[in-house]
C-alpha positions, 0 to 999 in steps of 0.5 A: 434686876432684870434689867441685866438681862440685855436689850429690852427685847429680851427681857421682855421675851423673858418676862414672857415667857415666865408669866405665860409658860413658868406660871401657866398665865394662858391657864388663867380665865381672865387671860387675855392680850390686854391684861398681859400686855399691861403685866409686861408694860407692852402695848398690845400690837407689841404683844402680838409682834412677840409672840408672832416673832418667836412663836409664829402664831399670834397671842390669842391663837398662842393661848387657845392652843396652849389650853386645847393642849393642857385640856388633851393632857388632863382629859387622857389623865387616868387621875381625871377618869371620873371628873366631868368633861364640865371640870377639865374645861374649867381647869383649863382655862376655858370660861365655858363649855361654849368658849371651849366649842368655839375653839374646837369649832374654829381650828378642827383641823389645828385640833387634829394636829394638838393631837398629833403634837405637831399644831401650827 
C-alpha cells in the first residue's frame, strides 16, 4: 500500500516522518539511528542523508533536540508542577539525568534557542 505513495525517496521520508513525528519515535528510550534505520529498512548513513536533507540537521542532533523541546513543554506544563524534574526527563526520552546533561551541556546555546523556538 505504500508503495503508492511515489519514488522510494518519498515513501521513505513518509515513513519517517509518521514513525518519528506521528508516533513520537525520538520519545522512546531506546531510540536511536540503528534501530530506526532498520524500522524503515534504510541503512544508516541513508538515515543520516534524510533527515539532513529535509531537516538540516542530522538524526541524532534531530532527536535530542525533538526531547530538549517535549522536556521545555512538559516542565512549563502547569499539569506537571509537583512531578520531580527526575520524571520529566524520563517521560521524555532521556535514559538519565546524565544523558539529559550531556545534551544540555553539549548545545547550551542551541538550548537557548529551543527556548526561543528558533533552534538550528
Amino acid at each position: 500500500m505504500i508503495s503508492k505513495f511515489g519514488p522510494k525517496e518519498q515513501r521513505v521520508k513518509l515513513l519517517f516522518e509518521h514513525h518519528f513525528f506521528a508516533n513520537k519515535y525520538y520519545l522512546h528510550k531506546s531510540a536511536n539511528k540503528q534501530n530506526l534505520a532498520r524500522i524503515l529498512n534504510i541503512s544508516n548513513i541513508e538515515l543520516d542523508d534524510l533527515t539532513t536533507k529535509n531537516f538540516e540537521i542530522g538524526f541524532d542532533a534531530l532527536i535530542e533536540m525533538y526531547r530538549f523541546q517535549h522536556f521545555w513543554y512538559e516542565f512549563t506544563n502547569p499539569v506537571n508542577a509537583h512531578l520531580p524534574i527526575q520524571s520529566i526527563i524520563s517521560v521524555c526520552g532521556f535514559s538519565s539525568n546524565q544523558e539529559f546533561n550531556n545534551v544540555i551541556s553539549g548545545h547550551k546555546e542551541e538550548s537557548k534557542m529551543i527556548l526561543k523556538k528558533t533552534f538550528v
